[in-house]
C-alpha positions in Angstrom: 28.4 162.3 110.7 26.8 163.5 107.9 23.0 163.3 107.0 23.9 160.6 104.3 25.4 158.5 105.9 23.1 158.3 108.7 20.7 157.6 106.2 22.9 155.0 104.6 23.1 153.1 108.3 19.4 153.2 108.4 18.7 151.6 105.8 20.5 149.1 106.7 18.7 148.9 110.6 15.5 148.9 108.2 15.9 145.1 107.2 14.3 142.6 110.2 17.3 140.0 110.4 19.9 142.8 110.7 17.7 144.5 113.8 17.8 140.9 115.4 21.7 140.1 114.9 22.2 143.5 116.5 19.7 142.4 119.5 21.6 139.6 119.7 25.3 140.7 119.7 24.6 143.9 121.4 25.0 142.5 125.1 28.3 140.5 123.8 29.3 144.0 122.4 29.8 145.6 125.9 32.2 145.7 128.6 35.6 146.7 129.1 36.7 143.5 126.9 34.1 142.8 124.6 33.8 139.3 122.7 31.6 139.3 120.4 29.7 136.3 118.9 30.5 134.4 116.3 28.9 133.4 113.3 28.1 130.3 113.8 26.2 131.1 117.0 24.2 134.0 115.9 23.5 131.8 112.9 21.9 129.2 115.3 20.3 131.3 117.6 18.4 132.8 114.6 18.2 129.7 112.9 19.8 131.3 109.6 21.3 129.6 106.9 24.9 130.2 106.2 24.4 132.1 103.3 21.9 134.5 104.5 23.3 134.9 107.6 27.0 135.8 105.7 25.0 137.8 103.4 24.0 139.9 106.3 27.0 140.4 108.3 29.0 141.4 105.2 26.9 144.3 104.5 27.0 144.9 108.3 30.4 145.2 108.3 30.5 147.1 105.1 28.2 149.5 106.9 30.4 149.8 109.8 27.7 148.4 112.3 29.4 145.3 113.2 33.2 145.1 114.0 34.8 141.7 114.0 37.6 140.1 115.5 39.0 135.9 113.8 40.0 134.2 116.6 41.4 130.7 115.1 39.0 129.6 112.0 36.2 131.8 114.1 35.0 135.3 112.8 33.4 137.1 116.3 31.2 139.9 115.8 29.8 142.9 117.9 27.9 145.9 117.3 29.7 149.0 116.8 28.1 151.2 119.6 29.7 154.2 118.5 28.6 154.3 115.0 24.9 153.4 116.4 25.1 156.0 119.2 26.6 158.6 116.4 23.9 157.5 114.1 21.5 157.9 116.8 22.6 161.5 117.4 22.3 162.8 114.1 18.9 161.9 113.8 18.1 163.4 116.9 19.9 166.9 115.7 17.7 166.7 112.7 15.1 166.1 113.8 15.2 169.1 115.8 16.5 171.6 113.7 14.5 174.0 113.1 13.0 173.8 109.0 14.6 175.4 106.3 18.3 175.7 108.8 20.0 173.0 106.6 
């Protein structure tokens, strides 16, 4: 993973309501047959409107940190724990390279 997009994905961890979907689907997100949530319940549990909550997922997805799954008229979502643990391990590798070794 690049520097770039790491930083893209962060920016996108740097807006409040994204962090708390993420809290909130991360344990559904787990597990040898992950479910997910879906929208309607993270919407709820938030106590987001439709719009805003659609308005986050979308660039979620767009961002690869959610990955969904329509079951019926449902759309489930959980976090993509390999893009966040990739994410997480290029900002630990820069952080400690040494300066001026880019």
């Amino acid at each position: 993973m690049e520097s770039e997009q790491a930083a893209h994905i962060f920016s996108a961890l740097g807006q409040p309501t994204r962090l708390e979907i993420l809290k909130l689907i991360a344990p559904h997100s787990r597990g040898e047959n992950p479910r997910g949530l879906p929208a309607g319940e993270i919407g709820e549990a938030l106590d987001l409107p439709p719009a805003t909550l659609s308005f986050h997922l979308k660039d979620m997805n767009y961002k690869s940190l959610v990955v969904t799954r329509r079951e019926g008229r449902k759309i489930y979502y959980r976090a993509n724990l390999e893009v966040l643990l990739n994410t997480l391990d290029e900002l630990i590798t820069h952080v400690l390279e040494p300066a001026g070794a880019a």
